[in-house]
C-alpha positions as protocol buffer text, in pm:
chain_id: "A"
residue {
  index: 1
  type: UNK
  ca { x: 7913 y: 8454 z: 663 }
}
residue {
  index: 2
  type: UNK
  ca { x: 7653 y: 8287 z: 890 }
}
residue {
  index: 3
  type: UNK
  ca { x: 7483 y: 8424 z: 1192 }
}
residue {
  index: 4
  type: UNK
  ca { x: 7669 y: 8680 z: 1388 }
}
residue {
  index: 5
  type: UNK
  ca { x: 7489 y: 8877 z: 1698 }
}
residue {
  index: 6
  type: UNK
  ca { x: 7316 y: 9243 z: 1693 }
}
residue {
  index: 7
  type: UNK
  ca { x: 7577 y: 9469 z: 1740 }
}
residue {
  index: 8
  type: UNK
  ca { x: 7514 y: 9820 z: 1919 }
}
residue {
  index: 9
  type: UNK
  ca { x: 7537 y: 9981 z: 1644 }
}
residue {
  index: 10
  type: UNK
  ca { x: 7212 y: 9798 z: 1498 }
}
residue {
  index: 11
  type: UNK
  ca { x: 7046 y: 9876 z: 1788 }
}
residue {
  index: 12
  type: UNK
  ca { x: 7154 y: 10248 z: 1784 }
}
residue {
  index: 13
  type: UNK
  ca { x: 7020 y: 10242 z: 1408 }
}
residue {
  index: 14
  type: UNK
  ca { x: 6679 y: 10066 z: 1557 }
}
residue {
  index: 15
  type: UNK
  ca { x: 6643 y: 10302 z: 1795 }
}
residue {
  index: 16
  type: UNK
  ca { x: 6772 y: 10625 z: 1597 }
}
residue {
  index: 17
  type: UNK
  ca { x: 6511 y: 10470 z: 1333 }
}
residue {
  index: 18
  type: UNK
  ca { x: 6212 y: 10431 z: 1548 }
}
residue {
  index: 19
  type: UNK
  ca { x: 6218 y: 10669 z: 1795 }
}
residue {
  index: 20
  type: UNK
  ca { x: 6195 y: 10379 z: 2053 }
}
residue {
  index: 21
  type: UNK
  ca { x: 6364 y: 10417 z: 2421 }
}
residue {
  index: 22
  type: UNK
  ca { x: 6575 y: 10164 z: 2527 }
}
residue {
  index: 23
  type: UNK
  ca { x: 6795 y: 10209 z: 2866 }
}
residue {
  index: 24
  type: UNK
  ca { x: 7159 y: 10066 z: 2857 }
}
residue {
  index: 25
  type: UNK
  ca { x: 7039 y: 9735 z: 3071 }
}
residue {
  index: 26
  type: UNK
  ca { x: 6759 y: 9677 z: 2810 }
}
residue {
  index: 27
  type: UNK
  ca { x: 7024 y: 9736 z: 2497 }
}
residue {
  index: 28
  type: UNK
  ca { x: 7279 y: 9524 z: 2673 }
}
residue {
  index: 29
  type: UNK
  ca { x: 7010 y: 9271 z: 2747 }
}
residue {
  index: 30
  type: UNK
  ca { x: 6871 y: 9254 z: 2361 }
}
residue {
  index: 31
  type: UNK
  ca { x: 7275 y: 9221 z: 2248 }
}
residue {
  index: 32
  type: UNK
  ca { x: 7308 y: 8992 z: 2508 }
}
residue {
  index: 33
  type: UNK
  ca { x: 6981 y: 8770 z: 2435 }
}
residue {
  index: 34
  type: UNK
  ca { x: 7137 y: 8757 z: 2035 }
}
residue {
  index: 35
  type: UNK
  ca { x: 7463 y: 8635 z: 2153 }
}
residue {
  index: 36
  type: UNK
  ca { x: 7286 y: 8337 z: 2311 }
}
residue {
  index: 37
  type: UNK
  ca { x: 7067 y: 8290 z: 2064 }
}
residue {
  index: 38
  type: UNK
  ca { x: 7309 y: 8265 z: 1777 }
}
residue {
  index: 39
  type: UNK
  ca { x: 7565 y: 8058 z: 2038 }
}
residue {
  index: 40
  type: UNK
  ca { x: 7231 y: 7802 z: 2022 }
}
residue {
  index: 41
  type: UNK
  ca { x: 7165 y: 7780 z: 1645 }
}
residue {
  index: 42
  type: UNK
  ca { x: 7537 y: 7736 z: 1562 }
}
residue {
  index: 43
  type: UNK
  ca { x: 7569 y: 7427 z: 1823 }
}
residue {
  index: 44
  type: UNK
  ca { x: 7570 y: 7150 z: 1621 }
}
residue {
  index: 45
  type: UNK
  ca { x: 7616 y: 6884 z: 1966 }
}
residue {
  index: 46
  type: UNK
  ca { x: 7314 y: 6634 z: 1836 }
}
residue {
  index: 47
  type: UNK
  ca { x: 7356 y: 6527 z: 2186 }
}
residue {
  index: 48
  type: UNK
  ca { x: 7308 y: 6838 z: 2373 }
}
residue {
  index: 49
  type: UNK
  ca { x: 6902 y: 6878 z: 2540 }
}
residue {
  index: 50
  type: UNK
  ca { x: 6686 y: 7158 z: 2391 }
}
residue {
  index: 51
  type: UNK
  ca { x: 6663 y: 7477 z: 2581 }
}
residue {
  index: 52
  type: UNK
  ca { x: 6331 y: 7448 z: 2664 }
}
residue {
  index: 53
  type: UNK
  ca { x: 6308 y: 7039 z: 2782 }
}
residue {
  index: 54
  type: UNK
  ca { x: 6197 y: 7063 z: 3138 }
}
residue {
  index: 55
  type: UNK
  ca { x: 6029 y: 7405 z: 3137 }
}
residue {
  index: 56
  type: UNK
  ca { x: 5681 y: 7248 z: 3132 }
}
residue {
  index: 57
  type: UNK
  ca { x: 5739 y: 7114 z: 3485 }
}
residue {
  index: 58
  type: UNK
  ca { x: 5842 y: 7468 z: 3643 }
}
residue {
  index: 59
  type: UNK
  ca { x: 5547 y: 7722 z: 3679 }
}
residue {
  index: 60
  type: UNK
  ca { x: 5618 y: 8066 z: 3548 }
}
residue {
  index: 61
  type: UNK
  ca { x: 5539 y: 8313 z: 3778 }
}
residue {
  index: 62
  type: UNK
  ca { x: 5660 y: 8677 z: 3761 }
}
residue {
  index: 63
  type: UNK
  ca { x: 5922 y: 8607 z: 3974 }
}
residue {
  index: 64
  type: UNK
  ca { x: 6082 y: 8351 z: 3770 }
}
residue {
  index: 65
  type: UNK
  ca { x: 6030 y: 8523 z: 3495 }
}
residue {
  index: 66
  type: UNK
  ca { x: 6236 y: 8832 z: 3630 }
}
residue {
  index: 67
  type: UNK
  ca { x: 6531 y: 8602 z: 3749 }
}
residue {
  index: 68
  type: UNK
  ca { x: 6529 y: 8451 z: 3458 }
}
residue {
  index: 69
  type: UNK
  ca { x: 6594 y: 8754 z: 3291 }
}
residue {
  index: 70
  type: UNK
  ca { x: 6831 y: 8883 z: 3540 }
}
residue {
  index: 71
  type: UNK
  ca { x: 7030 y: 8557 z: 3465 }
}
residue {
  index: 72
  type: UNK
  ca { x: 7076 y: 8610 z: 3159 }
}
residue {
  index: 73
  type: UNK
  ca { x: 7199 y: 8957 z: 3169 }
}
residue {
  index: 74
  type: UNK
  ca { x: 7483 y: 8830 z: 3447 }
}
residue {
  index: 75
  type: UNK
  ca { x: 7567 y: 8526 z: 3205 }
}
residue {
  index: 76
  type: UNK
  ca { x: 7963 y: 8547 z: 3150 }
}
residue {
  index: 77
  type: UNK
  ca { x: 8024 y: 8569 z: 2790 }
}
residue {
  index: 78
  type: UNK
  ca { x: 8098 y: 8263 z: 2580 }
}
């Protein structure tokens, strides 16, 4: 079947099994960060740059950080 993202109802069962708190931003963010993920590993464009190439030039500070993350949570889906 392949890769497929989290669904909520894996993370429901994480959390249900844990006992872990996750707010609705931070659940859509995790199902949000799989999507991408998998969207990455099935591209097979041998063409197409890494995700990371250029990120050694750019300092990380926390601000970059957080807009990075906000990015990705506005990210229309695929």
């Amino acid at each position: 079947m392949g890769l497929s993202p989290i669904s909520f109802t894996e993370i429901k069962a994480y959390i249900d099994t844990t006992e872990t708190y996750l707010s609705g931003e931070e659940a859509l963010l995790v199902h949000r960060m799989s999507q991408l993920y998998v969207n990455e590993i099935n591209d097979k464009n041998p063409n197409k740059k890494a995700p990371f190439e250029g990120l050694e030039t750019q300092l990380m500070s926390p601000n970059s950080i957080i807009n990075a993350f906000a990015g990705i949570a506005t990210i229309s889906e695929a």
